[in-house]
PAZA-791491 format. One line per field, with one value per residue (C-alpha): residue number from 1; residue in one letter; y, x, z. Coordinates in Angstrom, 2 decimals, padded with zeros to 5 digits, always signed. Each point is the difference from the previous one (the first is absolute). Example, Ala and Ser with C-alpha at 12.3 -4.5 7.8 and 13.67 -1.06 7.14 Angstrom:
BEGIN
resi (1, 2)
resn (A, S)
north (-004.50, +003.44)
east (+012.30, +001.37)
up (+007.80, -000.66)
***
This chain:
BEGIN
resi (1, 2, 3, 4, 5, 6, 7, 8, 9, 10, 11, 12, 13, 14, 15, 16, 17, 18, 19, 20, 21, 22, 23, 24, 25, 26, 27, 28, 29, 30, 31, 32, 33, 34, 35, 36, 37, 38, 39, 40, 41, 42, 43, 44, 45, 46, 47, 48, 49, 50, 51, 52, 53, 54, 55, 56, 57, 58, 59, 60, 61, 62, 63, 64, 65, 66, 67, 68, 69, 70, 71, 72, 73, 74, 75, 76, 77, 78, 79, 80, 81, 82, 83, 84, 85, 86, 87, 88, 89, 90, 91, 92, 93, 94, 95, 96, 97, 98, 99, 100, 101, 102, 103, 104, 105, 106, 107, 108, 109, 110, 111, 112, 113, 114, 115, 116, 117, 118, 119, 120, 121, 122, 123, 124, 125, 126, 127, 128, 129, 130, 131, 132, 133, 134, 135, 136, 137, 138, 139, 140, 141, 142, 143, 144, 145, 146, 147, 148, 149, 150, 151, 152, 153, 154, 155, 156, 157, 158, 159, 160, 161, 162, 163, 164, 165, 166, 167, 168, 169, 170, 171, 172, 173, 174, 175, 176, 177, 178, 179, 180, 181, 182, 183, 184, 185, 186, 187)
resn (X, X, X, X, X, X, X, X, X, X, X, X, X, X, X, X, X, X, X, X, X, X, X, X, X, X, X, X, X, X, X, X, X, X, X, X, X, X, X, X, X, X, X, X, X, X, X, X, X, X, X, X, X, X, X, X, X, X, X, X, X, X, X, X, X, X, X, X, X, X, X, X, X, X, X, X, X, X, X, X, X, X, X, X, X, X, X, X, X, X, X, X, X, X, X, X, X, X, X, X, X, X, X, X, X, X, X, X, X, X, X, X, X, X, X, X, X, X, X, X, X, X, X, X, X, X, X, X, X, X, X, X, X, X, X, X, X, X, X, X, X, X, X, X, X, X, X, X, X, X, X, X, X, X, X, X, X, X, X, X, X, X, X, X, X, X, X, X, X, X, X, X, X, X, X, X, X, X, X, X, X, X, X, X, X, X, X)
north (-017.25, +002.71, +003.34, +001.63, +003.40, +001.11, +002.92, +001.93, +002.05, +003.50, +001.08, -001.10, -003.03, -002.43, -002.40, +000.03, +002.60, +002.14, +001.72, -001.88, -003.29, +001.23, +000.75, -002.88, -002.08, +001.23, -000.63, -003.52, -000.18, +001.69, -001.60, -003.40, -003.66, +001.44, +002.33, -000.91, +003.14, +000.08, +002.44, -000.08, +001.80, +002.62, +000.35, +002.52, +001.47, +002.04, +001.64, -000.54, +000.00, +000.38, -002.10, -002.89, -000.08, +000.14, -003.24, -001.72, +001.15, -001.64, -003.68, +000.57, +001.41, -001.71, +001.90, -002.94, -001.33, +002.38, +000.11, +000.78, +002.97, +002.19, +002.11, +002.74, +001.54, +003.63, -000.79, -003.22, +001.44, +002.55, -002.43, -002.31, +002.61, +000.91, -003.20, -000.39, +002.91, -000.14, -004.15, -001.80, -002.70, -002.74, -000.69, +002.54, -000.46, +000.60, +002.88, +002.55, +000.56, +003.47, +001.01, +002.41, +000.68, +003.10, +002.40, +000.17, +003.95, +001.65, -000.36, +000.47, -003.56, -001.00, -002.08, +000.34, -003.63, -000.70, +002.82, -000.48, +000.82, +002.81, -002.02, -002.89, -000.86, -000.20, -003.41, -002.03, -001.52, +000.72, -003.40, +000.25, +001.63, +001.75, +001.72, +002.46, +000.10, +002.88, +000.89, +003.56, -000.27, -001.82, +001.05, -000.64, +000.46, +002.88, -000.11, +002.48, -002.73, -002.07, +003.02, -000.27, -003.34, +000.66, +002.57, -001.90, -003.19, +001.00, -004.01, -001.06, +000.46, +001.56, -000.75, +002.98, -001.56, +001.98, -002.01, -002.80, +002.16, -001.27, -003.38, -001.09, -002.00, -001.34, -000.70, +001.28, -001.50, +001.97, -001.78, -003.13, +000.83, +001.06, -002.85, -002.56, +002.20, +000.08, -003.76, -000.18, +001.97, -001.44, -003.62)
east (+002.86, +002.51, -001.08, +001.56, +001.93, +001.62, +002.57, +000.83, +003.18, +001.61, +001.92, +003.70, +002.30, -001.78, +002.45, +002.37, -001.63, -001.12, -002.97, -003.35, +001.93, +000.56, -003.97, -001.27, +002.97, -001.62, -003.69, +001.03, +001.39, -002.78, -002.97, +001.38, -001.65, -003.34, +000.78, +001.95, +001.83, +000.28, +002.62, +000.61, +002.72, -001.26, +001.33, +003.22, -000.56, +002.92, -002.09, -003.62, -002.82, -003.88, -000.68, +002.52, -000.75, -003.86, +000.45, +001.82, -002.82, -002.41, +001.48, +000.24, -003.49, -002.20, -003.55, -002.10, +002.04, +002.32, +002.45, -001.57, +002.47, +001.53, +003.08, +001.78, +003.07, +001.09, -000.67, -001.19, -002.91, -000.47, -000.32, -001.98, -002.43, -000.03, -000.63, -002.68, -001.80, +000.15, -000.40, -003.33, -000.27, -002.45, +001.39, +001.45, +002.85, -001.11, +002.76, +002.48, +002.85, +002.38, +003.52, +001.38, -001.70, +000.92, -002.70, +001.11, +000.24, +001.26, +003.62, +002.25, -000.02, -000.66, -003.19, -002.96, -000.43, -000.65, -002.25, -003.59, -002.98, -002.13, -002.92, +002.30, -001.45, -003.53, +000.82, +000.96, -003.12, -001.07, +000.73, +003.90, +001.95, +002.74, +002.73, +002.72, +003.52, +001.92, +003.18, +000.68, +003.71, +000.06, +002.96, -001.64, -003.63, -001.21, -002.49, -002.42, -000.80, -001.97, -002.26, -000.96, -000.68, -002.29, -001.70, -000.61, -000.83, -002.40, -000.64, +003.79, +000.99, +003.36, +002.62, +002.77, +002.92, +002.80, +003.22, +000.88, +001.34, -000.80, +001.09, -000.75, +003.00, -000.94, -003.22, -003.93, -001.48, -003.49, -000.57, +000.36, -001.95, -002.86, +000.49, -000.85, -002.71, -001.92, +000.11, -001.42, -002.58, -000.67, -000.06)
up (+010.74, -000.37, -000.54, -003.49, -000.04, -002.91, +000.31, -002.86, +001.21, -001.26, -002.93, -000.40, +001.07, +002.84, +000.90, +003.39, +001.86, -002.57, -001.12, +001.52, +001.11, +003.89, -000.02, -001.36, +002.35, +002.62, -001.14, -000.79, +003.91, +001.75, -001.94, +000.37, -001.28, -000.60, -002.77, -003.13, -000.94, -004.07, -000.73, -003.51, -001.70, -002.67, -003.10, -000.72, +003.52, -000.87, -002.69, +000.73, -002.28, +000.33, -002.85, +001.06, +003.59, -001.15, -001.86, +002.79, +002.33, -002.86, +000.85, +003.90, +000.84, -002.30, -000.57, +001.61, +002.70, +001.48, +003.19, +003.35, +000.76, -002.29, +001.22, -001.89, +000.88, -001.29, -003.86, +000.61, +001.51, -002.47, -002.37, +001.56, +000.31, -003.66, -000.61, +001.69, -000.72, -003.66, -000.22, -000.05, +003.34, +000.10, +003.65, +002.13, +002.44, +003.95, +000.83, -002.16, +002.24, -001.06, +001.36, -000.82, -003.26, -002.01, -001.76, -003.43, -001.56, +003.18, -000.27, -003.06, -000.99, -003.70, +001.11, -002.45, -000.60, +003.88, +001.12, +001.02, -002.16, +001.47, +002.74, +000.01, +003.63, -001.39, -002.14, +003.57, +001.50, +003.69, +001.24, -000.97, +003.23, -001.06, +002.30, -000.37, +001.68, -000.24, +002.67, +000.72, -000.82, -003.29, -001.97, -003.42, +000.17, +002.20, +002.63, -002.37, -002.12, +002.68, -000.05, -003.42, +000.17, +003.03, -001.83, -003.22, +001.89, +002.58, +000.79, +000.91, +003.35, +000.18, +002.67, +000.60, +001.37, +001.39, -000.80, -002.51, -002.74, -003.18, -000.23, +003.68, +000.50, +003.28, -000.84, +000.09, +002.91, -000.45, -003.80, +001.60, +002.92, -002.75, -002.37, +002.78, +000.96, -003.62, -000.51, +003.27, -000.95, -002.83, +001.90)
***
């Protein structure tokens, strides 16, 4: 049986090459039959909100039966972990994957409704592995931010990359590489 992912991409349009489609393309390609990629488009990803992407995240990671792998890209995965941390879970999902993900409150960007509540990283049980991906020359989030994730999240492993920008057009081959290698894990 088919592994689940679900991808919840990055602010603005996601069609033709834009925003988070490359990315998840390419997880799609390098994961291949044994994963089932979900990537859902959010609502208004043109103008974003907590409170609507919240309730889409409501239907697609239900409390008692949630997917296997959970990836977040830029404020996808900013909002996947808000969710998380502030949502009760009967059932846990085996891995939080983050790419990219911006810390809310450190650049001028009108972002209230998305930051993290102070020990956010205390609400996530041990047996969740969670990873960070952050590439030196992003364009829109800066490197600094993968440091404040590390430091808040003492549990995630974080993974420095040195290219990719912050779409990774051509691809992440180390997610893939460490999606295969959690559900084996897990096996």
């Amino acid at each position: 049986m088919p592994t689940d992912v679900l991808f919840i991409h990055s602010a603005g349009p996601q069609s033709a090459g834009q925003g988070s489609s490359p990315l998840v393309k390419h997880l799609r390609q390098g994961l291949g039959p044994g994963f089932r990629v979900h990537g859902p488009t959010m609502p208004l990803p043109h103008d974003p909100s907590y409170e609507r992407w919240r309730a889409e995240l409501v239907q697609r990671i239900p409390a008692d039966h949630p997917p296997r792998i959970l990836v977040g890209h830029s404020l996808g995965g900013s909002v996947l972990l808000k969710y998380l941390t502030e949502c009760e879970r009967a059932v846990w999902p085996a891995a939080l994957f983050l790419v990219a993900t911006p810390w809310w409150g450190v650049q001028d960007w009108d972002t209230r409704e998305f930051e993290l509540r102070d020990g956010f990283a205390r609400s996530l049980p041990d047996t969740l592995s969670v990873r960070l991906y952050q590439s030196r020359d992003d364009e829109v989030v800066s490197f600094e931010h993968l440091a404040r994730y590390a430091a808040a999240m003492p549990q995630a492993v974080t993974c420095p990359l040195e290219r990719g920008g912050h779409t990774f057009p051509d691809g992440l081959p180390e997610l893939v590489r460490d999606i295969r290698a959690s559900v084996e894990v897990r096996r």
